[in-house]
py3Dmol code that shows the C-alpha trace and the ligand (Angstrom):
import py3Dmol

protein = """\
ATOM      1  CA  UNK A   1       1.800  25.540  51.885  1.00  0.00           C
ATOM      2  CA  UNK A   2       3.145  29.573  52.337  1.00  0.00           C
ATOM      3  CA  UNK A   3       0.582  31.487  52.753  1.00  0.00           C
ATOM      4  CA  UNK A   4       0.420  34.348  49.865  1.00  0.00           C
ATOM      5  CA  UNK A   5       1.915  37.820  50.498  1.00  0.00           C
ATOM      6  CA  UNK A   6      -0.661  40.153  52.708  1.00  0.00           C
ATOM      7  CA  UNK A   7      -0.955  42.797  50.368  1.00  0.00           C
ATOM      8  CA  UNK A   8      -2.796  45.102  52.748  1.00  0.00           C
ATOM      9  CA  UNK A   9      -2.605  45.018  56.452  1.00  0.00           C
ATOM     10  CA  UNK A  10      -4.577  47.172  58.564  1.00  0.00           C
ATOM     11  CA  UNK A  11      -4.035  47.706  62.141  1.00  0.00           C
ATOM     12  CA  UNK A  12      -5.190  49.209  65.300  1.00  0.00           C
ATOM     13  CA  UNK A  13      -7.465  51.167  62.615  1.00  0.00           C
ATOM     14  CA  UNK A  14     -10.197  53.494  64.898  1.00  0.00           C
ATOM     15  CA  UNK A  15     -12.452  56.147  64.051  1.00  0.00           C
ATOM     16  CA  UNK A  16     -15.205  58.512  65.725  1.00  0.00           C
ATOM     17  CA  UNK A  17     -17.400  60.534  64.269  1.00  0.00           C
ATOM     18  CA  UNK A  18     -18.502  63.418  66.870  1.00  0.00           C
ATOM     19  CA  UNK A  19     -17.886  60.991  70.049  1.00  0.00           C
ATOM     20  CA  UNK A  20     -19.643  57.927  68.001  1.00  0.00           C
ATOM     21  CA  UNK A  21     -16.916  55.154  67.560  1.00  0.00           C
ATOM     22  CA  UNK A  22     -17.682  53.222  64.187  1.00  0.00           C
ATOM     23  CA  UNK A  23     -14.355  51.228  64.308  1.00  0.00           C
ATOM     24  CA  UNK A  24     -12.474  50.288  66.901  1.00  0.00           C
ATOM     25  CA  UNK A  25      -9.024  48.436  66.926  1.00  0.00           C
ATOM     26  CA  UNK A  26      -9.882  46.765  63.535  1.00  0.00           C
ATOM     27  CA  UNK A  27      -6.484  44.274  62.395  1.00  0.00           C
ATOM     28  CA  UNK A  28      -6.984  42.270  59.256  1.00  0.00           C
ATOM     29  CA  UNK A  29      -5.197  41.209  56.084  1.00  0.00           C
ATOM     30  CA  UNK A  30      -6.187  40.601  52.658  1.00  0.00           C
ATOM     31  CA  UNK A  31      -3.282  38.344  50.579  1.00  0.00           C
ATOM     32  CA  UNK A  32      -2.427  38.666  47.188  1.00  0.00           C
ATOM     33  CA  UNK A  33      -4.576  37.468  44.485  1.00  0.00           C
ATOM     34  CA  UNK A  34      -7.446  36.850  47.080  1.00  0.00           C
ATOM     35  CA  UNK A  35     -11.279  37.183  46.949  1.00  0.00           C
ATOM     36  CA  UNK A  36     -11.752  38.659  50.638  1.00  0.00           C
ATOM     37  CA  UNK A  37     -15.366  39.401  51.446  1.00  0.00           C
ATOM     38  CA  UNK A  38     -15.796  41.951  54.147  1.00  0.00           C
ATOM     39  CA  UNK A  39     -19.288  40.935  56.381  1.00  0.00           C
ATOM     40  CA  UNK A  40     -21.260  41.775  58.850  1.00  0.00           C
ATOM     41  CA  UNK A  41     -24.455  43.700  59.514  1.00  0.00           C
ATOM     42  CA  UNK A  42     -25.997  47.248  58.956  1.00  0.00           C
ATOM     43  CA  UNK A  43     -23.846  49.438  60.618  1.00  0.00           C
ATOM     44  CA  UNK A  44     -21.251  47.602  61.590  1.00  0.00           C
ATOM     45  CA  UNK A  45     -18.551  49.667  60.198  1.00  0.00           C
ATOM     46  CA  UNK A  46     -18.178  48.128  56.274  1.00  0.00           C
ATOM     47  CA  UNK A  47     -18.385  50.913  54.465  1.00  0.00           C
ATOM     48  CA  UNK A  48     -16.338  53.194  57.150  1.00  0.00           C
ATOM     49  CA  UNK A  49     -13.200  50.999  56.829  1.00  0.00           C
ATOM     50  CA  UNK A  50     -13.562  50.792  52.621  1.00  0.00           C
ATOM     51  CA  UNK A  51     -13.688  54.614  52.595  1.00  0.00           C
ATOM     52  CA  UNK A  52     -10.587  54.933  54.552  1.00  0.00           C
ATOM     53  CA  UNK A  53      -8.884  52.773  52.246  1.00  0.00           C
ATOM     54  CA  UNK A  54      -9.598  54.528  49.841  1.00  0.00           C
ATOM     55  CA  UNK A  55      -8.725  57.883  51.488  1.00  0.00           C
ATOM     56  CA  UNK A  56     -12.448  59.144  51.547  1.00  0.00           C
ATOM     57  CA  UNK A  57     -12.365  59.277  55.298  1.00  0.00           C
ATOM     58  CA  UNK A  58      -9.111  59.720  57.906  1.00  0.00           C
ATOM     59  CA  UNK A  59      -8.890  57.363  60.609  1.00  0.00           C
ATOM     60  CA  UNK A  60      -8.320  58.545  64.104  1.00  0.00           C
ATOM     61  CA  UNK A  61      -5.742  55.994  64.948  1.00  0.00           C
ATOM     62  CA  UNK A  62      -4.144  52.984  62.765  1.00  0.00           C
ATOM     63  CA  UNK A  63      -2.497  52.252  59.761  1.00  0.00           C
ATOM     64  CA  UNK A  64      -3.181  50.817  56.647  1.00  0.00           C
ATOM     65  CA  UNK A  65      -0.237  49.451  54.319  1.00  0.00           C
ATOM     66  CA  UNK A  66      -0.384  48.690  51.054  1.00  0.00           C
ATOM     67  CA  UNK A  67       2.156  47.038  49.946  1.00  0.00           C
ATOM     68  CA  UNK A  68       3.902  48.761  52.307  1.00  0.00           C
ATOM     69  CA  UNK A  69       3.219  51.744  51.313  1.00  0.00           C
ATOM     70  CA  UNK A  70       0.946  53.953  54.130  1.00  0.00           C
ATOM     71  CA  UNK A  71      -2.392  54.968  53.051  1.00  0.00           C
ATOM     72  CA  UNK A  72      -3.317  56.660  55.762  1.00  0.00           C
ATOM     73  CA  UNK A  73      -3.216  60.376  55.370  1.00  0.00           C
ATOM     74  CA  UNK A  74      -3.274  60.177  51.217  1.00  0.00           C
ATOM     75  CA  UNK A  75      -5.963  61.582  49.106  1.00  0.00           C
ATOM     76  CA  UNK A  76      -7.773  59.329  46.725  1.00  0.00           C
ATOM     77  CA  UNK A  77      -6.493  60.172  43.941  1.00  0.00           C
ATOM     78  CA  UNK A  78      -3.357  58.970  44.644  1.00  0.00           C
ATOM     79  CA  UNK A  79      -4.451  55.960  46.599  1.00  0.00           C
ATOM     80  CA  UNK A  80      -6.157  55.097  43.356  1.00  0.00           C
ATOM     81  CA  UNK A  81      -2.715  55.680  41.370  1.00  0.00           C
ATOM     82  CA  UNK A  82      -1.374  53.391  43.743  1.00  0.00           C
ATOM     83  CA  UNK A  83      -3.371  50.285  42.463  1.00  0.00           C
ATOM     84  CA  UNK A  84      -6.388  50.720  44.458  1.00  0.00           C
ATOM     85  CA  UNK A  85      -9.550  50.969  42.703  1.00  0.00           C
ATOM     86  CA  UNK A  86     -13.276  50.698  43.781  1.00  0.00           C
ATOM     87  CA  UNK A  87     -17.021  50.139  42.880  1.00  0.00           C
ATOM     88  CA  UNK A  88     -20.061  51.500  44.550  1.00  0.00           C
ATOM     89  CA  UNK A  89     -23.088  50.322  44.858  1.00  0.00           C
ATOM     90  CA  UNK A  90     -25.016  52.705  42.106  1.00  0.00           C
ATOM     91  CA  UNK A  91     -22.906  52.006  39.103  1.00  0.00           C
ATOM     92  CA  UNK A  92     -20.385  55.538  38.588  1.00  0.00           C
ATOM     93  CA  UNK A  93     -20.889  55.010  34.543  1.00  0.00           C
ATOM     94  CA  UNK A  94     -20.760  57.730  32.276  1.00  0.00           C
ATOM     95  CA  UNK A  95     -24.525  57.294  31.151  1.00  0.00           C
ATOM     96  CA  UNK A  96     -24.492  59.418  27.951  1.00  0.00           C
ATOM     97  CA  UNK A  97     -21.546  57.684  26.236  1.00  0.00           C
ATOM     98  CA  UNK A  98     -21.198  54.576  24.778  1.00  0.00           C
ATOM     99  CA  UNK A  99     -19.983  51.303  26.633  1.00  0.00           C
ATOM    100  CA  UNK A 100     -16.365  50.971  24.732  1.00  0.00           C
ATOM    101  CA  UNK A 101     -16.121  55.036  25.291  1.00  0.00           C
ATOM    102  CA  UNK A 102     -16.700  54.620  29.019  1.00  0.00           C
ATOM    103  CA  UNK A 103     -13.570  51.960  28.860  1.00  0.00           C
ATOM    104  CA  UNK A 104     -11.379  53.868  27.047  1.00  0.00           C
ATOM    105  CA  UNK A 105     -11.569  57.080  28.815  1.00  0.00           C
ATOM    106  CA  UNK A 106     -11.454  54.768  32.220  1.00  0.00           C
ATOM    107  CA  UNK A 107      -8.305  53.393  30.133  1.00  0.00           C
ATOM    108  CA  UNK A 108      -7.097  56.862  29.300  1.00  0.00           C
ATOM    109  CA  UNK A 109      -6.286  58.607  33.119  1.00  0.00           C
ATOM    110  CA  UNK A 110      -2.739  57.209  33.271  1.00  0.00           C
ATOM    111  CA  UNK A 111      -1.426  57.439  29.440  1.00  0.00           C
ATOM    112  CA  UNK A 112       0.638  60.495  28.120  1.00  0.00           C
ATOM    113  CA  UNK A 113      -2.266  62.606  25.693  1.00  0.00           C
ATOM    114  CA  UNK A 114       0.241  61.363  22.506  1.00  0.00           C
ATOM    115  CA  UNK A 115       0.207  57.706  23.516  1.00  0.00           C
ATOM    116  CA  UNK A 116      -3.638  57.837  24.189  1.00  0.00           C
ATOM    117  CA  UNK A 117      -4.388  59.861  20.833  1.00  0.00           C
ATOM    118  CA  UNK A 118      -2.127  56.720  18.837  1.00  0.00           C
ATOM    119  CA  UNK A 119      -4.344  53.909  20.530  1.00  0.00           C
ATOM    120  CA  UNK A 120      -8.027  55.894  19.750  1.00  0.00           C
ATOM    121  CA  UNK A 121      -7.573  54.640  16.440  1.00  0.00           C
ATOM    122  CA  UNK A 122      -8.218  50.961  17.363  1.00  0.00           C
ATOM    123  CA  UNK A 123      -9.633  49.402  20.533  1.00  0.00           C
ATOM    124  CA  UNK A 124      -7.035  49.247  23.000  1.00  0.00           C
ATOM    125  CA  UNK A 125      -6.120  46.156  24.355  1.00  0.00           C
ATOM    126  CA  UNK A 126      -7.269  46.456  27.666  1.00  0.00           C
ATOM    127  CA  UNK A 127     -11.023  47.787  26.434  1.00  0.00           C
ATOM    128  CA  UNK A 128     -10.788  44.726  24.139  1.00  0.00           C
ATOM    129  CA  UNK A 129      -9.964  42.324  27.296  1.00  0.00           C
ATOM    130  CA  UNK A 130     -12.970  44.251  29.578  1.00  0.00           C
ATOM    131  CA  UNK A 131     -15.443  44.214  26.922  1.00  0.00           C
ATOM    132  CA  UNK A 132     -15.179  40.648  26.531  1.00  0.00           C
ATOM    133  CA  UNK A 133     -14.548  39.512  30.565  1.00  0.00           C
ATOM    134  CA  UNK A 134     -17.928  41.571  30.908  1.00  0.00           C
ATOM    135  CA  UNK A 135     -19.511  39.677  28.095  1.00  0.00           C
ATOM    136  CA  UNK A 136     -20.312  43.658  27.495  1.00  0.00           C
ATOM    137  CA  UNK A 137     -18.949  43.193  23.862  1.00  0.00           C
ATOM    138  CA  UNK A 138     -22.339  42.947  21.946  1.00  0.00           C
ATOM    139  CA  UNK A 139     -23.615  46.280  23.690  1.00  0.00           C
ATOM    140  CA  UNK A 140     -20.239  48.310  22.810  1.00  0.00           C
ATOM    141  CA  UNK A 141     -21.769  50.897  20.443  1.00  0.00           C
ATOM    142  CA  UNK A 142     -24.649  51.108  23.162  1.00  0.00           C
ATOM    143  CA  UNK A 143     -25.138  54.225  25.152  1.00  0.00           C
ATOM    144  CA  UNK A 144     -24.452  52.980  29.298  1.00  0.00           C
ATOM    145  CA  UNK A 145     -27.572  54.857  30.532  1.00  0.00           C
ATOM    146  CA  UNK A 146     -29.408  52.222  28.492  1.00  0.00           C
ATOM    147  CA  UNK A 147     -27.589  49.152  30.012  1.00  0.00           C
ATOM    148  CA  UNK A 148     -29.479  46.613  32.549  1.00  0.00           C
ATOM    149  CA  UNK A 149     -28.649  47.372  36.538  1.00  0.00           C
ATOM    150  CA  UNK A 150     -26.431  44.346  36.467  1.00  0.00           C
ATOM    151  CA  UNK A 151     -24.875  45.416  32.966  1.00  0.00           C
ATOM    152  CA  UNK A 152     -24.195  48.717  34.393  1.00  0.00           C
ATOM    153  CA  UNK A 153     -22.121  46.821  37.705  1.00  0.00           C
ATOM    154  CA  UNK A 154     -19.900  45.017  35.021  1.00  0.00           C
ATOM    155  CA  UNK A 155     -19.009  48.010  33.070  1.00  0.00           C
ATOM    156  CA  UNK A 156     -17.881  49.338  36.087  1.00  0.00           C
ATOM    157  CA  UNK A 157     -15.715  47.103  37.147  1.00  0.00           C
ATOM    158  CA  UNK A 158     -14.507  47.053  33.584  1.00  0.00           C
ATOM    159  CA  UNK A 159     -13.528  50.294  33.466  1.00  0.00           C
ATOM    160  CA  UNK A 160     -11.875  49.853  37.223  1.00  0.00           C
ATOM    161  CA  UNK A 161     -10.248  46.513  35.194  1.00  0.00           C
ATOM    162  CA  UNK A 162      -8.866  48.486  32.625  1.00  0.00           C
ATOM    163  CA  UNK A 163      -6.829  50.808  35.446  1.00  0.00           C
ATOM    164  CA  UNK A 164      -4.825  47.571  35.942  1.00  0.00           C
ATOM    165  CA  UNK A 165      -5.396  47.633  39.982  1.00  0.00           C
ATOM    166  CA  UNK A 166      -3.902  45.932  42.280  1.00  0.00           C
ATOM    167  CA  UNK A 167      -6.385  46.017  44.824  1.00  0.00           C
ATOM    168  CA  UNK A 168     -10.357  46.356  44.096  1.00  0.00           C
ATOM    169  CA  UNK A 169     -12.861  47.207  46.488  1.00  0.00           C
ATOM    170  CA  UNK A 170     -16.013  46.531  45.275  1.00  0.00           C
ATOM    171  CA  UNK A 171     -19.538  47.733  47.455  1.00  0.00           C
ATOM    172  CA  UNK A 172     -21.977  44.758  47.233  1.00  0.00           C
ATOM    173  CA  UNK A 173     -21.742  43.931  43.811  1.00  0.00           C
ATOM    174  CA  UNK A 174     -24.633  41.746  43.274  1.00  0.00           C
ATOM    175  CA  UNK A 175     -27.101  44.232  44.928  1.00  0.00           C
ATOM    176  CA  UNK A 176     -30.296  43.688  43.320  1.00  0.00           C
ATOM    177  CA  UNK A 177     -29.097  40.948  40.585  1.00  0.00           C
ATOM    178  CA  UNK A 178     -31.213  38.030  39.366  1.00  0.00           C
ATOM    179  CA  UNK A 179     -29.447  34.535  40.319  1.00  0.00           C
ATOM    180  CA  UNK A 180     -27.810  34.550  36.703  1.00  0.00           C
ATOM    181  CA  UNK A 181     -26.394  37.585  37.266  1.00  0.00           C
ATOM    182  CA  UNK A 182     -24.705  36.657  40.481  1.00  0.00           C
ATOM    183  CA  UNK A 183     -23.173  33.912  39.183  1.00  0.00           C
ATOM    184  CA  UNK A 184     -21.702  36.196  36.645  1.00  0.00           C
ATOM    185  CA  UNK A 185     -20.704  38.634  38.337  1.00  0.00           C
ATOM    186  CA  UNK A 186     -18.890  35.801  40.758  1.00  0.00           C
ATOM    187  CA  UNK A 187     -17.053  34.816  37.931  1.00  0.00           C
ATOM    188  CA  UNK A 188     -15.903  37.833  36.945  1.00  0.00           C
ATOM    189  CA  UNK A 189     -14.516  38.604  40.274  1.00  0.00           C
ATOM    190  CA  UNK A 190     -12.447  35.534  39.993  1.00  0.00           C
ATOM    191  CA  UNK A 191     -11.503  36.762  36.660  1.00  0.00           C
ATOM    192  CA  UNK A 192     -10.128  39.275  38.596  1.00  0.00           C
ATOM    193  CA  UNK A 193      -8.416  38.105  40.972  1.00  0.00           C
ATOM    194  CA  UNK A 194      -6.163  36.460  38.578  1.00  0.00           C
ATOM    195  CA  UNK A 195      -3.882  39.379  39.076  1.00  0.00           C
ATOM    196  CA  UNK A 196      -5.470  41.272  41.855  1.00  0.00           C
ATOM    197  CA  UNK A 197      -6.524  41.184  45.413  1.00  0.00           C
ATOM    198  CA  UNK A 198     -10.246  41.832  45.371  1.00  0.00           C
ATOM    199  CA  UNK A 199     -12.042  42.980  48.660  1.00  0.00           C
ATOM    200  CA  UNK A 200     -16.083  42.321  48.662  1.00  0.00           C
ATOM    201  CA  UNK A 201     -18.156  43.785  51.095  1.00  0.00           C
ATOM    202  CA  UNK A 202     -21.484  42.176  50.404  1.00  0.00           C
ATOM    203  CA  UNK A 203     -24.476  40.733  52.467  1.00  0.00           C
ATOM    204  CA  UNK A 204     -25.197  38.088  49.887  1.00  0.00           C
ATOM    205  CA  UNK A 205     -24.183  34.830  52.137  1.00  0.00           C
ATOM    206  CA  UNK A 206     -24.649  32.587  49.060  1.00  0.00           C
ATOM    207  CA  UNK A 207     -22.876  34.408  46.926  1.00  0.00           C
ATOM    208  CA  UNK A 208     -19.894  35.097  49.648  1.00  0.00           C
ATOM    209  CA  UNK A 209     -20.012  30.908  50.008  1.00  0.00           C
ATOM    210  CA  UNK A 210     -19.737  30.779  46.457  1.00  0.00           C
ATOM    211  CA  UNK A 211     -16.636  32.650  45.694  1.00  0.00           C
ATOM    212  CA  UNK A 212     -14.942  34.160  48.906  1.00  0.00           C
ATOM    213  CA  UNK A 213     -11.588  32.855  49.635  1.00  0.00           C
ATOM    214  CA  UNK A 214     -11.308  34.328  53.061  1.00  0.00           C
ATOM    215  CA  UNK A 215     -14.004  36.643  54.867  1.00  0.00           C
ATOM    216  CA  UNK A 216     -13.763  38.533  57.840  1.00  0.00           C
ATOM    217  CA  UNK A 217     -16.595  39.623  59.701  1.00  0.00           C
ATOM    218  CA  UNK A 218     -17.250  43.178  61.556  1.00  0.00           C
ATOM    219  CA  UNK A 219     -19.848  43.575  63.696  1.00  0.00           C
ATOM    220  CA  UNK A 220     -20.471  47.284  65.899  1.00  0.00           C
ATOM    221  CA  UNK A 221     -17.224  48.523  64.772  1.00  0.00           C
ATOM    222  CA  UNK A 222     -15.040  45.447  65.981  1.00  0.00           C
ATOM    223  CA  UNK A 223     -13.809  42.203  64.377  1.00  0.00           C
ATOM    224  CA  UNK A 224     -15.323  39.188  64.999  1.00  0.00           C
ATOM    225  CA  UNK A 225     -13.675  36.928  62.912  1.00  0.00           C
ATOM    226  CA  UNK A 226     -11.037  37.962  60.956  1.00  0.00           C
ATOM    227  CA  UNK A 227      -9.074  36.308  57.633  1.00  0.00           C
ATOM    228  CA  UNK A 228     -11.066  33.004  58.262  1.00  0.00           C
ATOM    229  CA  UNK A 229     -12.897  30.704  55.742  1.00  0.00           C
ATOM    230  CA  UNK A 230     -16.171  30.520  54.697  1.00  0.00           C
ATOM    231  CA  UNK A 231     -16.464  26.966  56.319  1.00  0.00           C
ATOM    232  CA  UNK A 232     -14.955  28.758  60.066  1.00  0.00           C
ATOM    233  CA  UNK A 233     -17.036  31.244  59.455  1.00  0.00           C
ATOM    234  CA  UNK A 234     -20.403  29.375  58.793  1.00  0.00           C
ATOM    235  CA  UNK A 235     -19.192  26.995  61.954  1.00  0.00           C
ATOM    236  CA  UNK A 236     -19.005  30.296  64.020  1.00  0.00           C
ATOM    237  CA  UNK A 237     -21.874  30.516  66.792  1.00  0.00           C
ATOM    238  CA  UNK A 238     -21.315  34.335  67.546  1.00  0.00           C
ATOM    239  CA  UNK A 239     -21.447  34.851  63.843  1.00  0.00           C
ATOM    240  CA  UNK A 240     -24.244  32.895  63.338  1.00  0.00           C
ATOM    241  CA  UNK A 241     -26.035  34.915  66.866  1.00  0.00           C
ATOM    242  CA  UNK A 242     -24.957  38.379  65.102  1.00  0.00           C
ATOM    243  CA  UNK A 243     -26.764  37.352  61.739  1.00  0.00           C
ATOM    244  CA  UNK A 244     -29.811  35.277  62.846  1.00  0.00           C
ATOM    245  CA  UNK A 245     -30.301  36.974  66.318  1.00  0.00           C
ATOM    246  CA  UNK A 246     -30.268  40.437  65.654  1.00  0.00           C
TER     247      UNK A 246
END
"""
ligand_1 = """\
27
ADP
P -21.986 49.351 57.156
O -21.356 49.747 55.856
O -21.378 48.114 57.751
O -23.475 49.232 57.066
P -21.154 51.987 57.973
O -19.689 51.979 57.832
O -21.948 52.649 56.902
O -21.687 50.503 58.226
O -21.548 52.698 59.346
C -21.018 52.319 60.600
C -21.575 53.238 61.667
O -20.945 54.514 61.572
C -23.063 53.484 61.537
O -23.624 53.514 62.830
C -23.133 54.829 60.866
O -24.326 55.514 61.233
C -21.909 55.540 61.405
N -21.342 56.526 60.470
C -20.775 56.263 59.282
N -20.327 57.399 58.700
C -20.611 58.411 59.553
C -20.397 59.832 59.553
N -19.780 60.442 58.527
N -20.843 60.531 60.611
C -21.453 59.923 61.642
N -21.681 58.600 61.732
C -21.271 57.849 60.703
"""
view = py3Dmol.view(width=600, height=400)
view.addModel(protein, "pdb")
view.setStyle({"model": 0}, {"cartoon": {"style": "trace"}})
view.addModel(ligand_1, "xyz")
view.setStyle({"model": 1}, {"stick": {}})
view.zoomTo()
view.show()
């Protein structure tokens, strides 16, 4: 079978912080409609290589396309009216308002004020679709602040859901989530990915076996593995070293 379309491909991508090299020479790609977990230990460059995605940080060399479109050297804001959208680990909810209000302002950046003032007089489709894909529909009236940790996670990545990406980076999503939860939150992301590449970066090893498509694994900057599958990368003695030797 053809392989999907690589959405994003990054290569050569290096950067140092004052003389300290956190990636170096880092080529991957994550296809369309994909659940790509990004792995590897503390430090070894995860969270470096989502925030120049996302134009938080510049690289010193490489390139990242999206859709062939060069990230490198936008701001987020546009990268994230490109398609791109992402999570962090402490939920980025608006605490004081209600669930369905956090959607539908999430909903509102990209709509003309007259369009946006015509839909606040029902639930908008796309609040409609995240409140129930979160199973967030009972607690709509409900202020976020007062939302469970795990709640919290799926309202954001409702209101990320209801910016119709076309990439979503989400920063370990099941951080600190009973098993229940996990499983939920796994089958949201699949939800997801119905119409969007989705790129994990989680340490969760059951959770990546569960629902990872592909994973590729960093470790000290580099790749060790990269676009493989779970089963290649569970079969992988260096892997295996980096996580159970270190
Ligand atoms: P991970 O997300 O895989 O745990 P990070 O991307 O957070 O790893 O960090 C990779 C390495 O880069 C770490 O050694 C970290 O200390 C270093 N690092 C990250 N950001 C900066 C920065 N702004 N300045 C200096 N060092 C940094």
């Amino acid at each position: 079978p053809t392989a999907p379309w690589p959405i994003l491909r990054i290569r050569g991508l290096g950067v140092s912080f004052g003389g300290f090299q956190a990636l170096t020479d880092v080529d991957f790609d994550a296809r369309k409609g994909e659940v790509h977990f990004l792995i590897g230990p503390n430090g070894a460059g995860k969270t470096t290589l989502v925030d120049i995605i996302t134009g938080l940080t510049r690289p010193t060399t490489g390139s990242v396309l999206f859709d062939d479109v060069e990230l490198v050297g936008h701001k987020e804001h546009r990268i994230v009216h490109l398609g791109v959208g992402r999570s962090f680990q402490a939920a980025t909810v608006f605490e004081a308002l209600s669930v369905e209000e956090n959607l539908d302002i999430a909903a509102s950046f990209r709509l003309p004020l007259r369009r946006l003032l015509r839909q606040r007089r029902g639930t908008r489709p796309e609040v409609a679709e995240a409140l129930e894909v979160t199973g967030l529909a009972p607690y709509a009236d409900r202020p976020a602040g007062a939302l469970a940790h795990g709640q919290k996670q799926w309202l954001e990545i409702g209101m990320l859901l209801t910016q119709k990406p076309r990439l979503l980076l989400l920063d370990e999503p099941v951080a600190g989530m009973s098993p229940d939860e996990r499983t939920r939150t796994g089958e949201l992301v699949r939800y997801v990915a119905r119409d969007c590449t989705v790129l994990v970066v989680e340490h969760d090893m059951d959770f990546m076996r569960r629902f990872a498509d592909r994973v590729t694994v960093l470790h000290e900057g580099k790749v060790l593995k990269a676009d493989a599958t779970v089963a290649e990368v569970q079969a992988d003695p260096v892997v295996q070293e980096v996580y159970i030797g270190r």
